[in-house]
C-alpha positions as CSV (number, residue, x, y, z in Angstrom):
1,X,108.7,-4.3,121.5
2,X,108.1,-0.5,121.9
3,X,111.2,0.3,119.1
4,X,109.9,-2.5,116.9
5,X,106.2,-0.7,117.0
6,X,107.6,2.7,116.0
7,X,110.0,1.4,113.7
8,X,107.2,-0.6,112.0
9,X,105.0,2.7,111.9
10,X,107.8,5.2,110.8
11,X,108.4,2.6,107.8
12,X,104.4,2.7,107.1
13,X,104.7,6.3,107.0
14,X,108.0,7.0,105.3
15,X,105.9,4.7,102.5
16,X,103.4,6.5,103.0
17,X,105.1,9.7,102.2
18,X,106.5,8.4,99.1
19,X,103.2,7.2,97.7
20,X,102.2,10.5,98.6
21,X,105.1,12.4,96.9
22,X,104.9,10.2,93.4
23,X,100.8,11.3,93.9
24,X,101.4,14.5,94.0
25,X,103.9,14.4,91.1
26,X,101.7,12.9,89.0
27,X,98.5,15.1,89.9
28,X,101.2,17.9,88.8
29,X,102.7,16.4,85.6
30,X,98.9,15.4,84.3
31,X,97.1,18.7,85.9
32,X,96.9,21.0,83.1
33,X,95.8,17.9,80.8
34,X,93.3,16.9,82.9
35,X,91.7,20.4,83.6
36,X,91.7,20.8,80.0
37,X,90.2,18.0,79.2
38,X,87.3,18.3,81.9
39,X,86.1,21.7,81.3
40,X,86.1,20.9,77.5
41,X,83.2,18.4,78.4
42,X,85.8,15.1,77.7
43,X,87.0,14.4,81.0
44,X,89.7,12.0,81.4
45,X,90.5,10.2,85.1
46,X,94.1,10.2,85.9
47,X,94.1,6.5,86.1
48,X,93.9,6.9,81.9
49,X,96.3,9.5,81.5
50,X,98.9,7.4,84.1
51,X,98.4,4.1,81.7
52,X,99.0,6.3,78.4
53,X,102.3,7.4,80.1
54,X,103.2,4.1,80.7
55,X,102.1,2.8,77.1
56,X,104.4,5.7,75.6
57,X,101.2,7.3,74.2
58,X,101.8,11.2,73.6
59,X,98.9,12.0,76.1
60,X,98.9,15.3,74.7
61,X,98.0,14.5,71.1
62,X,95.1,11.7,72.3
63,X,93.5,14.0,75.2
64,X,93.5,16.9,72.2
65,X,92.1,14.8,69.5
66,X,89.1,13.9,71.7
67,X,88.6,16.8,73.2
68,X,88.1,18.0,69.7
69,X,85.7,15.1,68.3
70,X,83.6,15.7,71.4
71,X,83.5,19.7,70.8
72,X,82.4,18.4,67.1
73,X,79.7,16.2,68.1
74,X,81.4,12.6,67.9
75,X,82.1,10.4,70.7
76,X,85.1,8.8,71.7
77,X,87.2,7.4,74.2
78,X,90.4,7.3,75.0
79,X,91.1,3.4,74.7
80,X,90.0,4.0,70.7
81,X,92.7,6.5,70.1
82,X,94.8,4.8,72.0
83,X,94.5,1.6,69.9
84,X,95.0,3.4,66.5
85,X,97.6,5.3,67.3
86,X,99.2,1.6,69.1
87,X,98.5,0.2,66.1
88,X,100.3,3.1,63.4
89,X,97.7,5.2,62.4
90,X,97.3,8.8,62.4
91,X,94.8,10.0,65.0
92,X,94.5,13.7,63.8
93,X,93.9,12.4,60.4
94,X,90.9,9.8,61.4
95,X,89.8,12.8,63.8
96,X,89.8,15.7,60.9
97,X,88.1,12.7,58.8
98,X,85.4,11.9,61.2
99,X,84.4,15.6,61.9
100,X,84.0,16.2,57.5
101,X,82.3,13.2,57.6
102,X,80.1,13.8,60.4
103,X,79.1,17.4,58.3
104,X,78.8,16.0,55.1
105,X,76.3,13.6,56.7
106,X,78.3,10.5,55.6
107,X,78.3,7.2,56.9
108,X,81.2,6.4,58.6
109,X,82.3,5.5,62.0
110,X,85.3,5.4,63.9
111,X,86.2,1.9,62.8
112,X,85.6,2.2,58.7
113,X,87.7,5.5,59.3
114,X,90.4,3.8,61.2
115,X,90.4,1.1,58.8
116,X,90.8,3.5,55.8
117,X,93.6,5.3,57.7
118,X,95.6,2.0,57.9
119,X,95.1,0.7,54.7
120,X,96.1,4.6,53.1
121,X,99.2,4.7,55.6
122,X,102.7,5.5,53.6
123,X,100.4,5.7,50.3
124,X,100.7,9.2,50.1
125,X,97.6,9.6,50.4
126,X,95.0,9.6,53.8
127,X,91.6,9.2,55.5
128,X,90.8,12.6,55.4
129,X,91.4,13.0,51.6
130,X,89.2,10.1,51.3
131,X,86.4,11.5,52.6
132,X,86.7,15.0,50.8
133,X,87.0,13.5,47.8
134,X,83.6,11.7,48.1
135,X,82.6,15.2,49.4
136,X,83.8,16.9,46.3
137,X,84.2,14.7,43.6
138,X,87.6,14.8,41.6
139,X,88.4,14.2,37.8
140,X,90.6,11.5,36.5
141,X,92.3,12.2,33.0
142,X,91.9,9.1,30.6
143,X,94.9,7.8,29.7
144,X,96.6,9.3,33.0
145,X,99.9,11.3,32.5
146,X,101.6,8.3,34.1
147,X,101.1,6.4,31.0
148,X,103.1,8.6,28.7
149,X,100.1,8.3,26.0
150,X,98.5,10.9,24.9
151,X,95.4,9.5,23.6
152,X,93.4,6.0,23.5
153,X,93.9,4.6,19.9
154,X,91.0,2.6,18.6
155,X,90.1,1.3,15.0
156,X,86.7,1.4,13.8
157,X,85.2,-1.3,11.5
158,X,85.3,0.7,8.3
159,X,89.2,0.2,9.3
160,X,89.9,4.1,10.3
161,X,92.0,5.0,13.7
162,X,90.1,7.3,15.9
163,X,92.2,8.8,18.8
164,X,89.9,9.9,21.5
165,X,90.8,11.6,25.2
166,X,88.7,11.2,28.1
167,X,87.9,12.8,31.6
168,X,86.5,10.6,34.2
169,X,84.3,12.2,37.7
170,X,85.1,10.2,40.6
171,X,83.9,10.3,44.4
172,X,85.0,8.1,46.9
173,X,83.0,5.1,48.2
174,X,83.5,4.7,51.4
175,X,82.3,1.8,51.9
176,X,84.2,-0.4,49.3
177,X,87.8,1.9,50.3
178,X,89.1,-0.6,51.8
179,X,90.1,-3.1,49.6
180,X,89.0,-1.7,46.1
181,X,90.9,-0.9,43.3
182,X,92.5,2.1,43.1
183,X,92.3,5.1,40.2
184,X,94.5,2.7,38.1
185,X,91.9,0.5,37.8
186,X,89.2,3.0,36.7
187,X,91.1,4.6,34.2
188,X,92.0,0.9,32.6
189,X,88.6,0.2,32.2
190,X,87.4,3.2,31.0
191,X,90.1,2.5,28.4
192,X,88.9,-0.6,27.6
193,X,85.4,0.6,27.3
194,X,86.4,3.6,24.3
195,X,88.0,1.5,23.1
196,X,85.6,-1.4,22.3
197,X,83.1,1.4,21.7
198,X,85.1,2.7,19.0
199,X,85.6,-1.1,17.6
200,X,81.9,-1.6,17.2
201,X,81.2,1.4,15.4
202,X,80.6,0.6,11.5
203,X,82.7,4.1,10.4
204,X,84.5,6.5,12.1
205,X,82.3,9.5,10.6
206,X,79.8,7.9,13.8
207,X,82.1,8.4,16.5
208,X,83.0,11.7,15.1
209,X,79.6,13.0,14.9
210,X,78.0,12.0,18.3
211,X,81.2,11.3,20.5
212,X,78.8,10.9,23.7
213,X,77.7,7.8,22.7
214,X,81.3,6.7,24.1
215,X,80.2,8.0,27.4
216,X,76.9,6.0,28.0
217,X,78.1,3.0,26.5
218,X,81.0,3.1,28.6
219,X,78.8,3.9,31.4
220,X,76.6,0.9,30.8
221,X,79.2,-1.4,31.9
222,X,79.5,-0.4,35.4
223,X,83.3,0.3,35.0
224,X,83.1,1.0,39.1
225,X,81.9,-2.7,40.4
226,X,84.8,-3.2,42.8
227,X,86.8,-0.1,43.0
228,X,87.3,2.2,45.7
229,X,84.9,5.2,43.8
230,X,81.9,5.7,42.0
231,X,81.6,7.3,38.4
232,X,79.5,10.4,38.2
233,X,80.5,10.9,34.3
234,X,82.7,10.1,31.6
235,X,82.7,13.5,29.5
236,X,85.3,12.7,26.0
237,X,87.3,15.9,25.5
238,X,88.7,15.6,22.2
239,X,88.4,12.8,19.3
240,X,90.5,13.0,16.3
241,X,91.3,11.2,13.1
242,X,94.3,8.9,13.3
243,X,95.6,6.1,10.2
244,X,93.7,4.3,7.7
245,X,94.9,1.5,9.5
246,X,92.8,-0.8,7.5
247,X,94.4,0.4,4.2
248,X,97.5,-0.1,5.2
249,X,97.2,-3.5,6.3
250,X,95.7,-4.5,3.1
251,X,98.5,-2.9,1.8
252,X,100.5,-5.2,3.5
253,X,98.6,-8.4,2.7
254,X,98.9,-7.6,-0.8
255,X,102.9,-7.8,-0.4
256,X,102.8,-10.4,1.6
257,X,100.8,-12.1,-0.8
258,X,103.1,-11.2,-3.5
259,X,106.2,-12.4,-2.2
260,X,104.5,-15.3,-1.7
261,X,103.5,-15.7,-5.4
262,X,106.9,-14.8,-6.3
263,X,108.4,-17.5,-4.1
264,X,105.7,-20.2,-5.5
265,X,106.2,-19.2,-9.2
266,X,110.3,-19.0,-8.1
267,X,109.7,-22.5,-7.0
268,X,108.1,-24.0,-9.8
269,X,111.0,-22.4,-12.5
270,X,113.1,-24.6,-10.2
271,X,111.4,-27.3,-10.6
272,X,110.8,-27.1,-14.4
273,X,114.4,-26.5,-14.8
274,X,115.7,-29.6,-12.8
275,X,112.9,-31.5,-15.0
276,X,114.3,-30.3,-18.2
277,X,118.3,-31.3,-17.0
278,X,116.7,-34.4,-16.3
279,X,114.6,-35.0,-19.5
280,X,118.3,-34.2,-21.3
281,X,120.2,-36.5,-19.3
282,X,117.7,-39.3,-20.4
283,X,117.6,-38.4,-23.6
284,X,121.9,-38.5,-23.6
285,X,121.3,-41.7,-22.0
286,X,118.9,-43.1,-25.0
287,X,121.6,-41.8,-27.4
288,X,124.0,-44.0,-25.8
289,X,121.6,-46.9,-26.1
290,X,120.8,-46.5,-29.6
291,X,124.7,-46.1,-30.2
292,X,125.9,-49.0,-28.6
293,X,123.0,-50.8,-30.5
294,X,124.3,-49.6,-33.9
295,X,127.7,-50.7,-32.5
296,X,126.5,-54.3,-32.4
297,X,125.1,-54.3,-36.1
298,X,128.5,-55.1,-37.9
299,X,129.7,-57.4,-34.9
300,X,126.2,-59.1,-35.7
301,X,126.7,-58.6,-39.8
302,X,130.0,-60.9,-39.3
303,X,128.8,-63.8,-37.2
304,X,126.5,-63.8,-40.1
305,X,129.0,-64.3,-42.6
306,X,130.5,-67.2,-40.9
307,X,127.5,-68.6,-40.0
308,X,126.1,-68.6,-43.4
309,X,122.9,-67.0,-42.5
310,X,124.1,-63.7,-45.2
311,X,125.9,-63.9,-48.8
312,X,127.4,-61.3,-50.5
313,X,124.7,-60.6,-52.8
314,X,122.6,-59.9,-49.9
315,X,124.8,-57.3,-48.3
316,X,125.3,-55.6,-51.3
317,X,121.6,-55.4,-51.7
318,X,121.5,-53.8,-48.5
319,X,124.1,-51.6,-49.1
320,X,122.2,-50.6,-52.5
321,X,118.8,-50.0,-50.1
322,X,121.1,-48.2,-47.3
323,X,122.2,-45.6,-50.2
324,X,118.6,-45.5,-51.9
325,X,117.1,-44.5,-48.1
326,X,120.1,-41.7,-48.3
327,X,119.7,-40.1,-51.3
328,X,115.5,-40.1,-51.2
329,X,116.5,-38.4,-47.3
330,X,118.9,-36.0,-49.4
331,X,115.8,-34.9,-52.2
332,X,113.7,-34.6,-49.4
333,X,115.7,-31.8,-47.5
334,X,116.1,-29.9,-50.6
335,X,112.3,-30.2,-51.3
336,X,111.5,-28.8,-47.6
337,X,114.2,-25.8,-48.0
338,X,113.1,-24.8,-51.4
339,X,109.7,-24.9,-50.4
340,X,110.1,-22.8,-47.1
341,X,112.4,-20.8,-49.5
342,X,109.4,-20.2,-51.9
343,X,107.4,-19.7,-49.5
């Protein structure tokens, strides 16, 4: 029973020993960390620093990012980092943010900031420029190079192209980051706005003589509602004459409206012609009629005869009246060509 006793307490203490050991290993590995982080005024137990290891959190870059947010004035903890950097974000970045922030005196918190950071993450873009851009504001050329344009083209009522160039102030809201449109947005409806400006205007010579009534027109409309940053100014940096557009569509109305002409009065030759082939195939056709009559007069002449109905004497009275109708039809052609002849 003896043996079994010191058996049993040599295995307590060989445990013992280990726990001890893997103790001390740790106190070593997370020492320098953990002095940092205690006379920086951010302490962190080792408890934390052991469950970071064993998260695979880079203790080194979440320990240093608070240590530095605390030195600035903000408080944080551990688990926070922790959870954005579990979750893909970039601590540093949400740190740096939250310090500009902070010294701007701007409202935002660790969460908004975190928020931003996610929804900016492989956008080339980040938290931290968020924030200094609603520190210093940042201008927007309208249209944007992107676009390939090198002016917004609008036509005024009196039916000349203005061709005018704008430069948009931005800043950031912060509040409305998340989830607002983007630049993109802004510079459409800035677009939009010069260019219905320009439409409204009775003659260009108006939009060339006070171009800043573009600007608060355009302003008027609250181009910003539901974007990601607020408009400070719309300043137009050129305006130039483009097209008499309306001209030239008149131009080609009037063409248009002469082919169609042509192709009406091109119709109505048609028509006319077919009517005249017709009006001479009728008129063929009445010859026929009136020559197949005549062809029944002799045929009719004969059944006379034998039926006794004509004598001889009559036909040669006929005959007589036949050649009197003639000759009077003879005098009366001469007559009418002398007299034009006279004439």
């Amino acid at each position: 029973m003896e043996n079994i006793g010191q058996l049993f307490l040599l295995g307590i203490a060989v445990i013992a020993a280990i726990v001890a050991f893997i103790v001390v290993i740790i106190v070593i590995s997370f020492i320098n960390v953990w002095i940092q982080a205690r006379f920086s005024g951010a302490p962190v137990t080792f408890l934390n620093l052991l469950s970071m290891k064993l998260r695979r959190v880079p203790i080194g870059l979440v320990v240093q990012s608070r240590i530095t947010a605390v030195k600035a004035g903000i408080a944080l903890n551990t688990d926070q980092l922790e959870a954005h950097y579990l979750a893909g974000g970039d601590v540093n970045q949400v740190v740096r943010a939250l310090i500009a922030a902070d010294k701007a005196q701007l409202n935002l918190d660790f969460n908004r900031a975190a928020a931003i950071d996610l929804a900016t993450h492989q956008s080339g873009k980040s938290v931290f420029e968020a924030v200094m851009t609603s520190v210093n504001p940042k201008v927007i050329d309208c249209p944007g190079a992107a676009s390939g344009k090198q002016s917004i083209d609008a036509v005024a009522k009196d039916g000349i192209q203005v061709k005018a160039k704008a430069r948009v102030t931005v800043r950031t809201n912060l509040d409305r980051f998340v989830g607002g449109a983007t630049e993109e947005t802004i510079v459409a409806r800035v677009g939009e706005g010069i260019v219905t400006t320009i439409g409204s205007a009775d003659t260009y010579k108006a939009v060339l003589e006070n171009p800043d009534s573009i600007s608060k027109r355009v302003l008027e409309r609250g181009l910003d509602a539901g974007t990601a940053f607020e408009i400070l100014s719309i300043d137009i940096a050129d305006v130039d004459v483009g097209d008499n557009i309306g001209a030239r569509l008149q131009t080609e109305q009037a063409e248009a409206n002469k082919q169609i002409a042509q192709a009406a009065a091109e119709t109505r030759r048609a028509l006319a012609v077919a009517t005249e082939q017709e009006m001479k195939a009728r008129t063929q056709e009445m010859r026929a009629k009136v020559v197949e009559a005549e062809a029944q007069i002799p045929m009719a002449m004969a059944e006379a005869f034998r039926a006794g109905r004509l004598g001889v004497m009559d036909y040669y009275r006929m005959q007589n009246v036949q050649a009197d109708s003639k000759m009077r039809q003879a005098i009366a052609g001469e007559d009418t060509g002398k007299g034009g002849g006279t004439v």
